[in-house]
Backbone bond lengths (Angstrom), bond angles and torsions (degrees), N, CA, C in turn:
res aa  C-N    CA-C-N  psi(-1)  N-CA   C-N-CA  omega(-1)  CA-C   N-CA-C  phi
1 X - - - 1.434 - - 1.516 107.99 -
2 X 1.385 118.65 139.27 1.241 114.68 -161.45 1.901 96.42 -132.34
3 X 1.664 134.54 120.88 0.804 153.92 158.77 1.206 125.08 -72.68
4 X 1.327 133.32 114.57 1.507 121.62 173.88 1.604 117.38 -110.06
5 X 1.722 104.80 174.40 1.626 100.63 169.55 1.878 127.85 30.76
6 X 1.575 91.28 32.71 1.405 100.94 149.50 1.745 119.55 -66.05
7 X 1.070 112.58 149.48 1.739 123.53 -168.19 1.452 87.77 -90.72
8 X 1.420 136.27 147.73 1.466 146.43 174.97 1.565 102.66 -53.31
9 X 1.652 108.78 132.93 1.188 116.59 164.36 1.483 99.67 162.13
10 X 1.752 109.95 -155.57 1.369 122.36 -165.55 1.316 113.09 -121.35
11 X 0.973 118.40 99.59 2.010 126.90 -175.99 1.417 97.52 -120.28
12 X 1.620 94.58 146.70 1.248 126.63 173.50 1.878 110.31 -109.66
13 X 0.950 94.86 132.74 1.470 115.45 176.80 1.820 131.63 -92.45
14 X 0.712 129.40 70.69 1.953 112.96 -170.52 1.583 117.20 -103.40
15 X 0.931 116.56 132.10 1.296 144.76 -153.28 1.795 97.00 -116.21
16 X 1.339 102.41 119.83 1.411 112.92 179.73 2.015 115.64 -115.91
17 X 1.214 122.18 168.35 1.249 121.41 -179.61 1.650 112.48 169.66
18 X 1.619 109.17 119.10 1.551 114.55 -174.49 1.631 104.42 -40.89
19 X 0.982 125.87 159.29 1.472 136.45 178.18 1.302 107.12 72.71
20 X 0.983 147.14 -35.15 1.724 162.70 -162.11 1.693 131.77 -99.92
21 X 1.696 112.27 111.79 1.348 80.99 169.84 1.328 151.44 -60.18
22 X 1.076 128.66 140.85 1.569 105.38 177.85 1.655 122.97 -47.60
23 X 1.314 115.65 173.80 1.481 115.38 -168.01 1.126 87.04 -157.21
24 X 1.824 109.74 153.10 1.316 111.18 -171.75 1.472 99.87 -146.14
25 X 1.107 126.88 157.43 1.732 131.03 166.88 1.208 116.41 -144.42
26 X 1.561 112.63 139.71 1.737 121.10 -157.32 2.175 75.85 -91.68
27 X 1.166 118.65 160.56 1.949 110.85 141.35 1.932 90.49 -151.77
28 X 1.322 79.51 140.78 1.698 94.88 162.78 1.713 120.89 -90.59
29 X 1.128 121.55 98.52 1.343 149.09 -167.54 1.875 100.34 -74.01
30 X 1.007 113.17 96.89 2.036 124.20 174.52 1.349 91.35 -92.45
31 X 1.662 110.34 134.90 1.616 107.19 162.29 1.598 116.24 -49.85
32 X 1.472 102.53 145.00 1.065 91.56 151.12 1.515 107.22 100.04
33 X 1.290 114.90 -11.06 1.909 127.89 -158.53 1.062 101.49 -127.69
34 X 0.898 113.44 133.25 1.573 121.26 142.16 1.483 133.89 -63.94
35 X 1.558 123.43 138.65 1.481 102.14 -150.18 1.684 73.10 -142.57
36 X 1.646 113.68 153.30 1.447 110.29 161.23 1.351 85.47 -152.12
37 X 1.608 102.13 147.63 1.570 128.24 156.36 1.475 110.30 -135.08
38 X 1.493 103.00 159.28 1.713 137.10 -169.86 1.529 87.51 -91.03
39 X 1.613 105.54 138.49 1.222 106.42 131.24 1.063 118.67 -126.35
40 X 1.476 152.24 141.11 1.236 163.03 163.89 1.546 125.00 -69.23
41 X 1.169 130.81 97.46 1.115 108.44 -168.14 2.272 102.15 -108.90
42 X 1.137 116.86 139.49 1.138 126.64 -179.18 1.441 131.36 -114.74
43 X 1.405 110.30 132.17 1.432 115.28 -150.32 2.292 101.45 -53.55
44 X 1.956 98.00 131.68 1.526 77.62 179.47 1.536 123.43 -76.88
45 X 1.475 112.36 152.65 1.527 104.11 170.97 1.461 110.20 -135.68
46 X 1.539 92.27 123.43 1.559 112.91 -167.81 1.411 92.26 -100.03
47 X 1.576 121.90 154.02 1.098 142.95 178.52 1.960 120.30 -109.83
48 X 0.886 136.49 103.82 1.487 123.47 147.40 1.538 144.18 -67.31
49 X 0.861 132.07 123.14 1.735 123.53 -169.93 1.839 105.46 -64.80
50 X 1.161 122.02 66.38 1.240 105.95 -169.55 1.317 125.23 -40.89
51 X 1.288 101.37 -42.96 1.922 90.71 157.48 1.365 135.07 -4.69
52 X 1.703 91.38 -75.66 1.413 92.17 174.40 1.322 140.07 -60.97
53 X 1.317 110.62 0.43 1.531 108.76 -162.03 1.900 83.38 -120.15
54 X 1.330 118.82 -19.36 1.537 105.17 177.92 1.584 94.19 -82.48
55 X 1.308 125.17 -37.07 1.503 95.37 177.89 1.742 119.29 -69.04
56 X 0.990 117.42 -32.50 1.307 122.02 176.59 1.116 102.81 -56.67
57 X 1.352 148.40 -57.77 1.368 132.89 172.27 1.310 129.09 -60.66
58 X 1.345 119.03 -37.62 1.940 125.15 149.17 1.132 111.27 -23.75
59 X 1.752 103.96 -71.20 1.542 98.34 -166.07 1.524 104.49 -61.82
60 X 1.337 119.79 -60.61 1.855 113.68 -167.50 2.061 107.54 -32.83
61 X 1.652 87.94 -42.53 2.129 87.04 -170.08 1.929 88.00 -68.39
62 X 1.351 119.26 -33.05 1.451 81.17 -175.37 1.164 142.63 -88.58
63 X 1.899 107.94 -13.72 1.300 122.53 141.90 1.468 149.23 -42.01
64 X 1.362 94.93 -32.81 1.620 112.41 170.24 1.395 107.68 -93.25
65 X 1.581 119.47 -17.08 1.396 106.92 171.05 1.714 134.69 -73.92
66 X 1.313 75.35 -18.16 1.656 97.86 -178.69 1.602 109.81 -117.59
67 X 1.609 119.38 19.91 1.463 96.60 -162.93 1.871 86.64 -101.55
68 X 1.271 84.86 163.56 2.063 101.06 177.44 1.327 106.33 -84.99
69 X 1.221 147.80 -50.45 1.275 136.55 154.68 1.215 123.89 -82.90
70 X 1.353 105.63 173.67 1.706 113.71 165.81 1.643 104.16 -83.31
71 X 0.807 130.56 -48.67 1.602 119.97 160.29 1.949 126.13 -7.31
72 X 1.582 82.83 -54.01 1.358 102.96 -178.23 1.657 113.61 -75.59
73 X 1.527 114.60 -17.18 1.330 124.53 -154.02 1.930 84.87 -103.65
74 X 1.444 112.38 -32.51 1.761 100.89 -167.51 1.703 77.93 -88.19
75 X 0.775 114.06 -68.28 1.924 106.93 -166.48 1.655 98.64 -15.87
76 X 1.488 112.16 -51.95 1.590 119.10 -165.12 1.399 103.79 -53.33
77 X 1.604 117.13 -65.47 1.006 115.39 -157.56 1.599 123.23 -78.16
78 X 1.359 115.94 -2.03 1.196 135.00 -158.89 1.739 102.15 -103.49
79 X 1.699 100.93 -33.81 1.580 92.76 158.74 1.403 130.68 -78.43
80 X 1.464 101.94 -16.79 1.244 105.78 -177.49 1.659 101.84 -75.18
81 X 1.026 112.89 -45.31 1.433 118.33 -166.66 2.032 91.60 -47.52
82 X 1.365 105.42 -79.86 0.893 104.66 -179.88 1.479 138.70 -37.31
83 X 1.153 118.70 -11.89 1.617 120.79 -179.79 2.217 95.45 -106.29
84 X 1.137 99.64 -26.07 1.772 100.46 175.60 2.155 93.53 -66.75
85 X 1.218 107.49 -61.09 1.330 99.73 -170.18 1.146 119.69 -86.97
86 X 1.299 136.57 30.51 1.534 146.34 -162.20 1.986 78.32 -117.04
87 X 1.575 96.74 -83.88 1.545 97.86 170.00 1.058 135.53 -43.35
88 X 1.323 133.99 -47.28 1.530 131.27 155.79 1.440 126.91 -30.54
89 X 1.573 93.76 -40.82 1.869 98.92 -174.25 1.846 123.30 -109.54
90 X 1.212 95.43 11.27 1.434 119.41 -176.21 1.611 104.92 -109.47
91 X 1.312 113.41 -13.50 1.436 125.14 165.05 1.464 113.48 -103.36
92 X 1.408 117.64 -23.75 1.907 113.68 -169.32 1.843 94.20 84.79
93 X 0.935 102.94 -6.64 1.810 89.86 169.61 1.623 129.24 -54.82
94 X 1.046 117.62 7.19 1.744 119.63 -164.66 1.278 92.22 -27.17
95 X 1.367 113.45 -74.84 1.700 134.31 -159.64 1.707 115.89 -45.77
96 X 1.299 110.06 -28.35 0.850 127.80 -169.95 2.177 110.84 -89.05
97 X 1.438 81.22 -25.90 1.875 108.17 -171.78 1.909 85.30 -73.29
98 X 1.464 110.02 -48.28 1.496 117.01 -162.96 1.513 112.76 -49.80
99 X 1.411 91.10 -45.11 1.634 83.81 -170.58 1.019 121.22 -108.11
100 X 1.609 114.54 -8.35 1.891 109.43 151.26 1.577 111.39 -60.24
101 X 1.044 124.36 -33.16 1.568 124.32 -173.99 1.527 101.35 -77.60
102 X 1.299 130.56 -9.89 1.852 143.31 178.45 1.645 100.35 -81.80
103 X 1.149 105.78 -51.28 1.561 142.07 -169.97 1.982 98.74 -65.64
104 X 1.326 105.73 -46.19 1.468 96.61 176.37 1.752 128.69 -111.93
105 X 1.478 92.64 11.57 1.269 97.03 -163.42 1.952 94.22 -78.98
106 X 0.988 126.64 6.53 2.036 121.88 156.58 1.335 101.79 -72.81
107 X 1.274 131.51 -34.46 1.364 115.80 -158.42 1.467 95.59 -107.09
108 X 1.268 125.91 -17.17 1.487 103.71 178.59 1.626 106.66 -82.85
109 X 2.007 106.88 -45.43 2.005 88.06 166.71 1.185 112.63 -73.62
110 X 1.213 138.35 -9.63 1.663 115.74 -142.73 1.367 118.77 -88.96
């Protein structure tokens, strides 16, 4: 990307892109010069507490394992759902949601 006929001084630049953190570069701009800066941008990596989402599914299998109705069994699974995708998407984890849910889908049919 190429900027022209900036007035002398100090600008910052940031450069954005889905998957990616942003990246930013300060350059000090002298009349009259030509000035170039890098930005780097690096793949993002979001984290999930898997924890939380293996206990959330524990508890739902052990609620529904023991519950007396089916009432009791959608209530279960419906919180669980909800606290797996509350966390998943409050982090940017989808991808990460995908293949723990790949990862457990033996124990939820099996």
């Amino acid at each position: 990307m190429a900027v022209s006929d900036l007035p002398a001084g100090t600008y910052t630049f940031e450069a954005t892109k889905d998957g990616y953190a942003s990246g930013n570069v300060d350059v000090e701009v002298v009349a009259a010069e030509t000035v170039n800066g890098v930005i780097t941008l690096t793949t993002e990596t979001t984290t999930t507490d898997t924890t939380t989402l293996n206990t959330a599914l524990s508890s739902a299998i052990a609620t529904a394992t023991s519950a007396d109705s089916l009432d009791d069994v959608v209530d279960a699974v419906a919180e669980a759902a909800t606290t797996i995708l509350t966390t998943a998407t409050s982090t940017g984890s989808s991808s990460l949601l995908n293949c723990w849910m790949k990862s457990k889908l033996p124990t939820i049919y099996g």
